[in-house]
N, CA, C and O atoms as a GROMACS GRO file, in nm:
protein
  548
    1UNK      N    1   8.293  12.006   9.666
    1UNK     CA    2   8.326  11.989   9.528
    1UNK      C    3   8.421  11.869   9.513
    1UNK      O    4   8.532  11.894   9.559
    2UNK      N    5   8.411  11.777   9.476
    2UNK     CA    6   8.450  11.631   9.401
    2UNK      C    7   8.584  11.682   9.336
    2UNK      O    8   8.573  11.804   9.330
    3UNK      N    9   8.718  11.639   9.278
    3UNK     CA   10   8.822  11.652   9.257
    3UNK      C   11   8.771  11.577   9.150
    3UNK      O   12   8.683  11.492   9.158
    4UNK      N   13   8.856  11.627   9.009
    4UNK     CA   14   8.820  11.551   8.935
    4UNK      C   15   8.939  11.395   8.930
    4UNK      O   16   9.038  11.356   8.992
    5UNK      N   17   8.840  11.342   8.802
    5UNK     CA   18   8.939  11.185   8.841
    5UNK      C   19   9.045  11.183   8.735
    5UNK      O   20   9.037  11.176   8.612
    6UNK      N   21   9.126  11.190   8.800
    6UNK     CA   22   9.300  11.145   8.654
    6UNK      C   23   9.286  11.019   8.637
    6UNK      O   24   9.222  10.945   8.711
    7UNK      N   25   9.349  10.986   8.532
    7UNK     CA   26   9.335  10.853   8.511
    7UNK      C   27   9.526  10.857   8.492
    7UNK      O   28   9.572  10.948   8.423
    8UNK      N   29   9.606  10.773   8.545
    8UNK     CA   30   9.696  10.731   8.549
    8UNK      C   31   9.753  10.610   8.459
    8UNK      O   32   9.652  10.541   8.446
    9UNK      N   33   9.836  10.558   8.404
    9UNK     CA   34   9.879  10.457   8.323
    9UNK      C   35   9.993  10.430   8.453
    9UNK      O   36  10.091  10.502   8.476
   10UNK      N   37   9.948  10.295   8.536
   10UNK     CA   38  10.080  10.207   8.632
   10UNK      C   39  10.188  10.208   8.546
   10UNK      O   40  10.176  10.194   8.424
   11UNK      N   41  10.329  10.227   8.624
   11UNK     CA   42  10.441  10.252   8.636
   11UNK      C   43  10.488  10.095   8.539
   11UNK      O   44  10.429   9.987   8.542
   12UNK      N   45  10.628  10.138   8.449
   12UNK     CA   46  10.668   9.996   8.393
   12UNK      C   47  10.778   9.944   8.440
   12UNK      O   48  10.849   9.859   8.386
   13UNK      N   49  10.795  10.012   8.575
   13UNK     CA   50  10.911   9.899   8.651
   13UNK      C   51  11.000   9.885   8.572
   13UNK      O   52  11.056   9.776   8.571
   14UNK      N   53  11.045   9.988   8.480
   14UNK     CA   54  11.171  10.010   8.417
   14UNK      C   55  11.176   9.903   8.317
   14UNK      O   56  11.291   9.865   8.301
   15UNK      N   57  11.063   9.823   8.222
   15UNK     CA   58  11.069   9.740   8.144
   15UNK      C   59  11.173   9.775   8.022
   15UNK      O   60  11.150   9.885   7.971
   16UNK      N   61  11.267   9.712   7.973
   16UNK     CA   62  11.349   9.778   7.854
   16UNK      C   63  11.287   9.819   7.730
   16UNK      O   64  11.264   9.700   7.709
   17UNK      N   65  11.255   9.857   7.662
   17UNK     CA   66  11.182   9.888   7.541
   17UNK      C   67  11.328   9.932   7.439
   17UNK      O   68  11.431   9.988   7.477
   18UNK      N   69  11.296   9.887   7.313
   18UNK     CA   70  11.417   9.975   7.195
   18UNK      C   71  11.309   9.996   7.135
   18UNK      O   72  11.212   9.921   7.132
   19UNK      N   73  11.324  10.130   7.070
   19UNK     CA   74  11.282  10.225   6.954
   19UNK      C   75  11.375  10.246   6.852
   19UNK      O   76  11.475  10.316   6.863
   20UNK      N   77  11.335  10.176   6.741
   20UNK     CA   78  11.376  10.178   6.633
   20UNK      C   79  11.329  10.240   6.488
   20UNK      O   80  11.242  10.186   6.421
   21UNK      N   81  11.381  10.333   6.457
   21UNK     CA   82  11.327  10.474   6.360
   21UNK      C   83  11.436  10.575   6.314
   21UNK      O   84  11.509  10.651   6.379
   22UNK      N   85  11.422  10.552   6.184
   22UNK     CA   86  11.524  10.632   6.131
   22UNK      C   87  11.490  10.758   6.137
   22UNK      O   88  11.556  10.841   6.075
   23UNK      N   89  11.388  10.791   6.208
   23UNK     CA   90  11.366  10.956   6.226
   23UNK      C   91  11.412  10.924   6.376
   23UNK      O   92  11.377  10.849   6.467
   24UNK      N   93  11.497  11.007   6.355
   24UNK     CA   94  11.514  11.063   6.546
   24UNK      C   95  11.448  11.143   6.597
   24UNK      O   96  11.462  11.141   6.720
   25UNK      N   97  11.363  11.232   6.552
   25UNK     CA   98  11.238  11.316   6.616
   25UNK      C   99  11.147  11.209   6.662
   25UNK      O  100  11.103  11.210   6.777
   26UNK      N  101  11.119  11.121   6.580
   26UNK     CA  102  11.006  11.016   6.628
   26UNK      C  103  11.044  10.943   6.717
   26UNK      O  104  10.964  10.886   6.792
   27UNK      N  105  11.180  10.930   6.726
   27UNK     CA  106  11.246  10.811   6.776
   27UNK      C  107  11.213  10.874   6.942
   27UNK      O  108  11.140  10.831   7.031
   28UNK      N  109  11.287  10.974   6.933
   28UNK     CA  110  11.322  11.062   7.078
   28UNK      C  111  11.198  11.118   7.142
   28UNK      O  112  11.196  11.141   7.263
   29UNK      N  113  11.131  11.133   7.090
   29UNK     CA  114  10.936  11.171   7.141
   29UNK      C  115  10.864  11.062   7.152
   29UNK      O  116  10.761  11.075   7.219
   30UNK      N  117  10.886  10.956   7.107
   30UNK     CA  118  10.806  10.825   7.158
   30UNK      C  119  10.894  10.744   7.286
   30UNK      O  120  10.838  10.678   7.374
   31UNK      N  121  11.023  10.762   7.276
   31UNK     CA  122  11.101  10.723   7.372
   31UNK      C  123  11.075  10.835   7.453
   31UNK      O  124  10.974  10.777   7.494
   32UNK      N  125  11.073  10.955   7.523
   32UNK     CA  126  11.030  11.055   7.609
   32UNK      C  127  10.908  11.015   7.698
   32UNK      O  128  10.903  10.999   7.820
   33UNK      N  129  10.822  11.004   7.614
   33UNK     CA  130  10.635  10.960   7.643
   33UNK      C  131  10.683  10.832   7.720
   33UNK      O  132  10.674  10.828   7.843
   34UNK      N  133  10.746  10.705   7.632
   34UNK     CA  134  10.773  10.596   7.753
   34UNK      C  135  10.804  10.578   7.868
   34UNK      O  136  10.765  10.501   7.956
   35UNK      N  137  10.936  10.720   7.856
   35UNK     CA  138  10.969  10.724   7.966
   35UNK      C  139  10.962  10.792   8.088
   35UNK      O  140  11.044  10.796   8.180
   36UNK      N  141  10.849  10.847   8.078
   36UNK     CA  142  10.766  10.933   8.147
   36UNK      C  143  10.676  10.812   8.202
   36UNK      O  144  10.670  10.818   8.325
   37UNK      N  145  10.606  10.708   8.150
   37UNK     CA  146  10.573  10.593   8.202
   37UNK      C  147  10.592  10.534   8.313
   37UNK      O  148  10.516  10.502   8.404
   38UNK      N  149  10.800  10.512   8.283
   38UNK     CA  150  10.815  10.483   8.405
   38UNK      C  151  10.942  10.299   8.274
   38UNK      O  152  11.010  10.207   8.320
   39UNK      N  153  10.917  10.325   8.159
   39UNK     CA  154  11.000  10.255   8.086
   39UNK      C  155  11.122  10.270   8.042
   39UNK      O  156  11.127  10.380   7.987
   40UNK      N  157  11.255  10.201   8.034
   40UNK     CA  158  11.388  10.239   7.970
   40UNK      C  159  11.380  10.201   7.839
   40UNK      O  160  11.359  10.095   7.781
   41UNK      N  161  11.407  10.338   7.797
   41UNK     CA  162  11.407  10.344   7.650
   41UNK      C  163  11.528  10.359   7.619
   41UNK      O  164  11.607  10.426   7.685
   42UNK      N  165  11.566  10.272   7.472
   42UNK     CA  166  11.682  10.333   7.413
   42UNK      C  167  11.672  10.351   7.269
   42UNK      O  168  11.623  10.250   7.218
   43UNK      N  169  11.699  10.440   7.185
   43UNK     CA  170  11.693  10.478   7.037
   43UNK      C  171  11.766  10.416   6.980
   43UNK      O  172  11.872  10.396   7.039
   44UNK      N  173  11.752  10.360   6.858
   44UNK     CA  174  11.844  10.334   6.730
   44UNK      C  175  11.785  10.384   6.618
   44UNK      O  176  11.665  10.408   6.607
   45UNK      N  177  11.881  10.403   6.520
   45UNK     CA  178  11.808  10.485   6.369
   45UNK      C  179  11.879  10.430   6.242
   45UNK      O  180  11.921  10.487   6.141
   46UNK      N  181  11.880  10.300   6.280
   46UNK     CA  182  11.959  10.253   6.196
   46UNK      C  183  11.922  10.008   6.198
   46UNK      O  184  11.913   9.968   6.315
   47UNK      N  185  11.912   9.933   6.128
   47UNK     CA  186  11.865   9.825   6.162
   47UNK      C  187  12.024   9.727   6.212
   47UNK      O  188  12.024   9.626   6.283
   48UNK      N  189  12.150   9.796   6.149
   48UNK     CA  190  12.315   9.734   6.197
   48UNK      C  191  12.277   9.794   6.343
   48UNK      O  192  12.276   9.696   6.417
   49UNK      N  193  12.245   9.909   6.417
   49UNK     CA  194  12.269   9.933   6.513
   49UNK      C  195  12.141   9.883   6.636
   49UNK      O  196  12.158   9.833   6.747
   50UNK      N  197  12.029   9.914   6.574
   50UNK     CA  198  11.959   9.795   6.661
   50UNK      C  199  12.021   9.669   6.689
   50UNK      O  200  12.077   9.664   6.799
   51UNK      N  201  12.026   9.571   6.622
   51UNK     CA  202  12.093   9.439   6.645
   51UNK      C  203  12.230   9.427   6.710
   51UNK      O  204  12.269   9.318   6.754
   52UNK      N  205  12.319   9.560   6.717
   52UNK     CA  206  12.383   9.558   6.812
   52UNK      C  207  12.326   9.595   6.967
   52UNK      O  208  12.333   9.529   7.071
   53UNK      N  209  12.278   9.701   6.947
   53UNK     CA  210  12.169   9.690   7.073
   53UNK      C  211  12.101   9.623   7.167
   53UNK      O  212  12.096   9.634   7.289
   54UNK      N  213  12.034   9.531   7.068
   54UNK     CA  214  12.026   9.381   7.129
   54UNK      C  215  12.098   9.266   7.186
   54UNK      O  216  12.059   9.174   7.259
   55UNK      N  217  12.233   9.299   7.127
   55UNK     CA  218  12.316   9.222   7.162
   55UNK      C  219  12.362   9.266   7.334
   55UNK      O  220  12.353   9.195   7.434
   56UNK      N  221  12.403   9.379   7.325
   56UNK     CA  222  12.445   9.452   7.428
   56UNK      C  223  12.375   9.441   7.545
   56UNK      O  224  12.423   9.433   7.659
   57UNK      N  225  12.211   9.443   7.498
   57UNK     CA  226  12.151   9.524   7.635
   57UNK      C  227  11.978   9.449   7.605
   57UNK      O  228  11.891   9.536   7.598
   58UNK      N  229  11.947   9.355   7.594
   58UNK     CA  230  11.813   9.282   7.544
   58UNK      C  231  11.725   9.342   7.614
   58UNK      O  232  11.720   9.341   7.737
   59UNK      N  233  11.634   9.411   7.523
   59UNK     CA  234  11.503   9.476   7.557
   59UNK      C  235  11.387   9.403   7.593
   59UNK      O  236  11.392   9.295   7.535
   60UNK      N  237  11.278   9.413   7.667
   60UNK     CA  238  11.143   9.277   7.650
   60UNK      C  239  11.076   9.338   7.494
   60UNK      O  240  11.030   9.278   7.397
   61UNK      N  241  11.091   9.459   7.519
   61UNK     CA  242  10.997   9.492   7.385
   61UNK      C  243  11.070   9.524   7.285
   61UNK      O  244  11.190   9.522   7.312
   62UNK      N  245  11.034   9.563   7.135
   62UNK     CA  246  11.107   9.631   7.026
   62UNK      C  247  11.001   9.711   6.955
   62UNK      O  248  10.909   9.650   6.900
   63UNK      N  249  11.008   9.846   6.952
   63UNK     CA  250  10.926   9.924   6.831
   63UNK      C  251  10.977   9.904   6.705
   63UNK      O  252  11.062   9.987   6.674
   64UNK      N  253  10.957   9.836   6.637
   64UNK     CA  254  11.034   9.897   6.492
   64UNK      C  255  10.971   9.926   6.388
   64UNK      O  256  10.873   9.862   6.351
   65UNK      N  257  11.021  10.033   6.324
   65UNK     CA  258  10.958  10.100   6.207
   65UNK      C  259  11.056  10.014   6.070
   65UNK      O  260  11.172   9.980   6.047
   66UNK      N  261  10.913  10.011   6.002
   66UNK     CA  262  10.975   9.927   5.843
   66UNK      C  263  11.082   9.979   5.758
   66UNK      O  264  11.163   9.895   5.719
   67UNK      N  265  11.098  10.112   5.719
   67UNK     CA  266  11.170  10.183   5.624
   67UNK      C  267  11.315  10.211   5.694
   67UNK      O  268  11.322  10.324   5.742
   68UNK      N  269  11.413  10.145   5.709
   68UNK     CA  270  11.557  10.190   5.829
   68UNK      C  271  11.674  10.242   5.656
   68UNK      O  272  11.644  10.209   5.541
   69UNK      N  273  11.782  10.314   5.690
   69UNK     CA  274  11.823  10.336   5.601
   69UNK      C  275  11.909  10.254   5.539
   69UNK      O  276  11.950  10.286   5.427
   70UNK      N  277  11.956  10.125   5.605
   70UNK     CA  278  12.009  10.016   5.593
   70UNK      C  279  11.990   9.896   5.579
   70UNK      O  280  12.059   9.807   5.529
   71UNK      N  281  11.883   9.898   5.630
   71UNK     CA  282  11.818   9.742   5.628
   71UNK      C  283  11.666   9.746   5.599
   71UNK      O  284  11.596   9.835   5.648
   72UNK      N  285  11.614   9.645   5.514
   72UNK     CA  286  11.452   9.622   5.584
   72UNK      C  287  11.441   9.562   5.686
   72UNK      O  288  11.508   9.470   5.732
   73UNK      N  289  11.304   9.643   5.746
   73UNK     CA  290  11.253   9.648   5.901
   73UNK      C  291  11.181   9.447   5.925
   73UNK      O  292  11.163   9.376   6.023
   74UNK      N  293  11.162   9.428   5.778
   74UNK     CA  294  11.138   9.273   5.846
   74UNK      C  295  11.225   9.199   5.833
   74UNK      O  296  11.206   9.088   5.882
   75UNK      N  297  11.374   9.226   5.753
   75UNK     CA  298  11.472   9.176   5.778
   75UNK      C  299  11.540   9.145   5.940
   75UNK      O  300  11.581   9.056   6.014
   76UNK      N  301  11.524   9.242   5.933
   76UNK     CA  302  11.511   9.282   6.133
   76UNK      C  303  11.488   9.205   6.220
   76UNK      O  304  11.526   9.143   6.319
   77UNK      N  305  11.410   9.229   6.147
   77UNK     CA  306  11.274   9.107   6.224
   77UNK      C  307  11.283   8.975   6.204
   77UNK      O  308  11.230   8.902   6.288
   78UNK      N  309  11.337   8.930   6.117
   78UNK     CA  310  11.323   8.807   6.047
   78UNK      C  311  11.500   8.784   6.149
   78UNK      O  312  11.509   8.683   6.218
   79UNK      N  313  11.580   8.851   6.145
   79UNK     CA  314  11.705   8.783   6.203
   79UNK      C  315  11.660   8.801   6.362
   79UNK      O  316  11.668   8.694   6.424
   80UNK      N  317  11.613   8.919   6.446
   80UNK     CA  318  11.544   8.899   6.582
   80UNK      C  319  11.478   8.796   6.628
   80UNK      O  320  11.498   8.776   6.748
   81UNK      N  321  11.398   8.715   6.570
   81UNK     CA  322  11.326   8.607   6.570
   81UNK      C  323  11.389   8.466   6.517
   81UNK      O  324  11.325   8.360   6.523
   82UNK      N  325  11.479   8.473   6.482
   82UNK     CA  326  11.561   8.372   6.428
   82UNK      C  327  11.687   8.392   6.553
   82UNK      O  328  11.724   8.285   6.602
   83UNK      N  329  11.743   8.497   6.599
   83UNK     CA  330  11.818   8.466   6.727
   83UNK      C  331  11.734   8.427   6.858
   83UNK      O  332  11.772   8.344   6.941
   84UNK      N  333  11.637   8.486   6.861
   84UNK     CA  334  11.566   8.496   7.015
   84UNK      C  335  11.476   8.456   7.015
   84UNK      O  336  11.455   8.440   7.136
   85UNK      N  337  11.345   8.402   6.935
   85UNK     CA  338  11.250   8.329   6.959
   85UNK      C  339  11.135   8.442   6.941
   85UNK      O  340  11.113   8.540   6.870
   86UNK      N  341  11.074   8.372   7.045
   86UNK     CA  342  10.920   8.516   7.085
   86UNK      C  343  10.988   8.556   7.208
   86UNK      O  344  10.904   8.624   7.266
   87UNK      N  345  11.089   8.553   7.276
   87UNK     CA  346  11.138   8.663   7.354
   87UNK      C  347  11.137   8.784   7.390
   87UNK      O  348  11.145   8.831   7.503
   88UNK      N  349  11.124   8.841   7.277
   88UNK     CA  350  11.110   8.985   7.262
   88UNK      C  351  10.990   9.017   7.154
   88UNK      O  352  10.981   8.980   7.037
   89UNK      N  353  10.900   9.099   7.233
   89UNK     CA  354  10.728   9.129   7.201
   89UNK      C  355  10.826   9.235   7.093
   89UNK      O  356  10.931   9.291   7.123
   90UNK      N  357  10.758   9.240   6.976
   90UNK     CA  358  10.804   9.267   6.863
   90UNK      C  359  10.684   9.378   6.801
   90UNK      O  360  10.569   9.336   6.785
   91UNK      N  361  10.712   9.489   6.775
   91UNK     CA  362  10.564   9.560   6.738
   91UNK      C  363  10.644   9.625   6.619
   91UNK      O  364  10.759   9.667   6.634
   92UNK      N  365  10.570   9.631   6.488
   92UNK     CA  366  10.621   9.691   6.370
   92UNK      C  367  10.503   9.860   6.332
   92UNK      O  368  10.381   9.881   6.334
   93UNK      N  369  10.579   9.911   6.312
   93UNK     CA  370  10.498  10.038   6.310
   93UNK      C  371  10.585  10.107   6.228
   93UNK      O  372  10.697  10.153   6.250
   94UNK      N  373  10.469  10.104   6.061
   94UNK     CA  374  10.562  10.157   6.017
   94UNK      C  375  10.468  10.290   5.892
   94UNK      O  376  10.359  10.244   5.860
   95UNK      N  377  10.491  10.399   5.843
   95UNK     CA  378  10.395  10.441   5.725
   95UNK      C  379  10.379  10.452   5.603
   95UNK      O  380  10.309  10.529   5.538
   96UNK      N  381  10.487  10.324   5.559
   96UNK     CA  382  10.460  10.316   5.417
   96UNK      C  383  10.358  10.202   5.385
   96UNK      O  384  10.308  10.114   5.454
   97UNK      N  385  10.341  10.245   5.223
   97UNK     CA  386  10.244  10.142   5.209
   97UNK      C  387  10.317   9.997   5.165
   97UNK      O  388  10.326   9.976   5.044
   98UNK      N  389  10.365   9.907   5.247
   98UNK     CA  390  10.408   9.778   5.210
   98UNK      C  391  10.391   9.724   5.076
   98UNK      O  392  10.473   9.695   4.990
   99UNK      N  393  10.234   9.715   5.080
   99UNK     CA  394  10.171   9.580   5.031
   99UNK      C  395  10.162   9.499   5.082
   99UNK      O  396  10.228   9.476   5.183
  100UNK      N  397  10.036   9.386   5.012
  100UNK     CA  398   9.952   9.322   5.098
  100UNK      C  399  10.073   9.208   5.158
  100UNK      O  400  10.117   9.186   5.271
  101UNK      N  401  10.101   9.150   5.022
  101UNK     CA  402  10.233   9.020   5.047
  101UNK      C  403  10.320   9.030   5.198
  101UNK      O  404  10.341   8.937   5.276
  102UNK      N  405  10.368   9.200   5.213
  102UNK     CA  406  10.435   9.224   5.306
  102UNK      C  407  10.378   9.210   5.416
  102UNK      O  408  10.408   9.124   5.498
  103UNK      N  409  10.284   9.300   5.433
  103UNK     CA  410  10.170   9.323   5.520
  103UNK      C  411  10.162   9.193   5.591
  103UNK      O  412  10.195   9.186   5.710
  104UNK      N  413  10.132   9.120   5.546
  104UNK     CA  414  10.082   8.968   5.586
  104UNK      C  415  10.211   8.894   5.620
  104UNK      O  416  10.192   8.805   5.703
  105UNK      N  417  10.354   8.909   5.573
  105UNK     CA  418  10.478   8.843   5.626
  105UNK      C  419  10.503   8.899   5.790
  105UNK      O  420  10.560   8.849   5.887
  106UNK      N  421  10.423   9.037   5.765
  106UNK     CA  422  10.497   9.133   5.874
  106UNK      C  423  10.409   9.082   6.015
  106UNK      O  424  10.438   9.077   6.134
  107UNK      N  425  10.308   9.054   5.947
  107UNK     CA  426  10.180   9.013   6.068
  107UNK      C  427  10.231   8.882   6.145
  107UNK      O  428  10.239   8.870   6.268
  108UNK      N  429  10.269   8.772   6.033
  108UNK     CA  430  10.317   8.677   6.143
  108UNK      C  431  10.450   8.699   6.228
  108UNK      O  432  10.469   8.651   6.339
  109UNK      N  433  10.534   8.775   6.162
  109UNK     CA  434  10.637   8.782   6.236
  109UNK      C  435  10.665   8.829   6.359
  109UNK      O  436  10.745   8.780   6.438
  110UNK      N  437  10.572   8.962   6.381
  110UNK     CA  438  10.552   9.084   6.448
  110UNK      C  439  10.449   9.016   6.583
  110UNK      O  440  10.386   8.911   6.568
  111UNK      N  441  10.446   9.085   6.694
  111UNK     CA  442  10.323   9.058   6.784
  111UNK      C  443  10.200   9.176   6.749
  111UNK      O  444  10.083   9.164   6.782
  112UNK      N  445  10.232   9.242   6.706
  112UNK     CA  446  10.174   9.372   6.686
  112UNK      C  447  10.224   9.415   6.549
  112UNK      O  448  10.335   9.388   6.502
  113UNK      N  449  10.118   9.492   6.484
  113UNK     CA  450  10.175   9.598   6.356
  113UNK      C  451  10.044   9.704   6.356
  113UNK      O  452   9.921   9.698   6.356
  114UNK      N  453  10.153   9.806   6.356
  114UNK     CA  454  10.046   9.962   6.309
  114UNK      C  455  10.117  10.040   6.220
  114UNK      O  456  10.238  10.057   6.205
  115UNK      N  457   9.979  10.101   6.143
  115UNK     CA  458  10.057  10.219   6.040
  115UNK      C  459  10.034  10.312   6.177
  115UNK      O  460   9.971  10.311   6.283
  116UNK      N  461  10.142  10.404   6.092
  116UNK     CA  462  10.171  10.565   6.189
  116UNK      C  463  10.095  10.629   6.093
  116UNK      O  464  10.079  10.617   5.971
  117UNK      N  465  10.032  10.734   6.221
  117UNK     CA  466  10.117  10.784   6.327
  117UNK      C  467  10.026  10.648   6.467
  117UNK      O  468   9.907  10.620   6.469
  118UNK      N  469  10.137  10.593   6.563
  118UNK     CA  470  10.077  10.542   6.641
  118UNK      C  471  10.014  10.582   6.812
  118UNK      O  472  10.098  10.590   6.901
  119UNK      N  473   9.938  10.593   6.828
  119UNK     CA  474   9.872  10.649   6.970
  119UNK      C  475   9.981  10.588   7.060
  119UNK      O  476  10.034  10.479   7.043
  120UNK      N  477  10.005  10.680   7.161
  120UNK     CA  478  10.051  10.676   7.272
  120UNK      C  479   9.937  10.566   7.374
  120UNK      O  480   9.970  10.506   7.476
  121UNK      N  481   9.844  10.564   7.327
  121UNK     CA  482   9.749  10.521   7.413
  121UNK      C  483   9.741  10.369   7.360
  121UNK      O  484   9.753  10.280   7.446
  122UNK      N  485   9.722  10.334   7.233
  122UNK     CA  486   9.739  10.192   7.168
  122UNK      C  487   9.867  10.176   7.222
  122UNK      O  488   9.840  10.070   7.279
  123UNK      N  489  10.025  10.200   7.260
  123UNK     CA  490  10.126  10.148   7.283
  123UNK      C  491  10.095  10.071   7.384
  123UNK      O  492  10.110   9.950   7.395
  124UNK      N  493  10.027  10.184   7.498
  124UNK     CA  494  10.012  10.123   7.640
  124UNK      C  495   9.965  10.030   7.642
  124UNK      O  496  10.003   9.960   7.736
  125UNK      N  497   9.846   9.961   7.538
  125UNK     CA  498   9.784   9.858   7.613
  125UNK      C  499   9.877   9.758   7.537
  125UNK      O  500   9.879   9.646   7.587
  126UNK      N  501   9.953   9.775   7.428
  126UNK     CA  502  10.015   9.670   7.427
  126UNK      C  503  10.116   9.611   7.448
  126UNK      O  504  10.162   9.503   7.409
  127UNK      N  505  10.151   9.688   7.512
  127UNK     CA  506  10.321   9.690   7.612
  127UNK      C  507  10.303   9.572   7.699
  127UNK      O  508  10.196   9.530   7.742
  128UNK      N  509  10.425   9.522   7.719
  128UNK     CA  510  10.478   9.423   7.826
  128UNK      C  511  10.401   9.435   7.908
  128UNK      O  512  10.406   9.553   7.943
  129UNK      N  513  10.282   9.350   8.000
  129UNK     CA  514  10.261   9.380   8.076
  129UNK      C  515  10.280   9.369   8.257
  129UNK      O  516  10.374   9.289   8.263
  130UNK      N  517  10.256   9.394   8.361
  130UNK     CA  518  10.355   9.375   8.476
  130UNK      C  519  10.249   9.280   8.543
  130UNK      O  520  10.126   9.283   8.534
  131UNK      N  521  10.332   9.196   8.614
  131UNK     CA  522  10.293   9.131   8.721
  131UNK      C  523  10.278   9.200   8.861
  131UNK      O  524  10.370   9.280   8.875
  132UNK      N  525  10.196   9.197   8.967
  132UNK     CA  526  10.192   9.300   9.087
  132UNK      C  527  10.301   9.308   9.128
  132UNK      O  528  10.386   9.219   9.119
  133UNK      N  529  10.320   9.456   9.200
  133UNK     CA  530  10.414   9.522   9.262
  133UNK      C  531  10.532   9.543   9.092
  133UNK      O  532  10.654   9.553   9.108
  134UNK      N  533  10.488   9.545   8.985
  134UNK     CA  534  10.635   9.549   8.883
  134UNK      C  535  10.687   9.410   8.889
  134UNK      O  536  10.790   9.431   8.825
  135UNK      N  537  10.691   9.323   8.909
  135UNK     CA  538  10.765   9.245   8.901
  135UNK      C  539  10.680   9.131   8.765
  135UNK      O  540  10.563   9.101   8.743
  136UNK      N  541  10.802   9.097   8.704
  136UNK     CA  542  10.758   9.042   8.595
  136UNK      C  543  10.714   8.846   8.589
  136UNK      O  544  10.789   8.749   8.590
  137UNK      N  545  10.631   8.851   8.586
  137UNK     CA  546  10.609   8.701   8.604
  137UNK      C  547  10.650   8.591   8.548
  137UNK      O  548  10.611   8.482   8.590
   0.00000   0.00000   0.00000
C-alpha cells in the first residue's frame, strides 16, 4: 500500500512578514498559519504603530489591510513607499468596497491586492520567495 502524498509548503527561513489589521483575530490567525510556515510574524492593529514597527524591526513583506482605525491603509502605503522604495513586497488586503479610483491607486502602489477573506494558499505563492537552502538572494 503506497503512503499517501502530503504536499508540504518549503520552510521561510524565518522571512520577516508584518500583519497589519485592526482585527486582532485576523491579525493573530494569519500570523499563526505563517508561522507555522516557518515565517516571523509580527502584528500591528493600528497604521501609527505599524510604521513604528518598521522602523524598529524592517520586515521583507507587509500584509496590510485598508480600513486601520487611525490611518488610511494607502496612506500607509503611500508613506512606506516614499521611505523605502520597493523594498518591502507590499500586499493590501482589504474588505471594503474602496472604489474604483482607489482600487486602481492601491494597485500601483501595492505588489499585490486582495479582497478578504484571503487564502492561506494565495499568500504562499506570493510571499517572498527563497533562494536554495533559505538563503535570500
Amino acid at each position: 500500500m503506497n503512503a499517501p502524498h502530503i504536499s508540504q509548503t518549503p520552510p521561510a527561513d524565518g522571512i520577516d512578514v508584518l500583519v497589519v489589521d485592526d482585527s486582532a483575530e485576523a491579525a493573530d490567525t494569519l500570523a499563526i498559519a505563517l508561522s507555522l510556515d516557518g515565517y516571523r510574524v509580527r502584528t500591528c492593529h493600528s497604521g501609527a504603530a505599524a510604521l513604528s514597527a518598521i522602523a524598529q524591526d524592517f520586515p521583507l513583506c507587509m500584509l496590510m489591510d485598508f480600513g486601520l482605525p487611525d490611518k488610511d491603509g494607502l496612506d500607509i502605503v503611500r508613506e512606506v513607499r516614499a521611505r523605502h522604495g520597493d523594498t518591502i513586497v507590499l500586499v493590501m488586503c482589504t474588505g471594503w468596497d474602496m472604489g474604483e479610483p482607489r482600487v486602481a491607486e492601491a494597485a500601483d502602489l501595492v505588489d499585490h491586492y486582495f479582497t478578504k477573506p484571503v487564502s492561506l494558499e494565495k499568500l504562499r505563492q506570493i510571499l517572498p520567495p527563497l533562494a536554495p537552502e533559505g538563503v535570500r538572494a
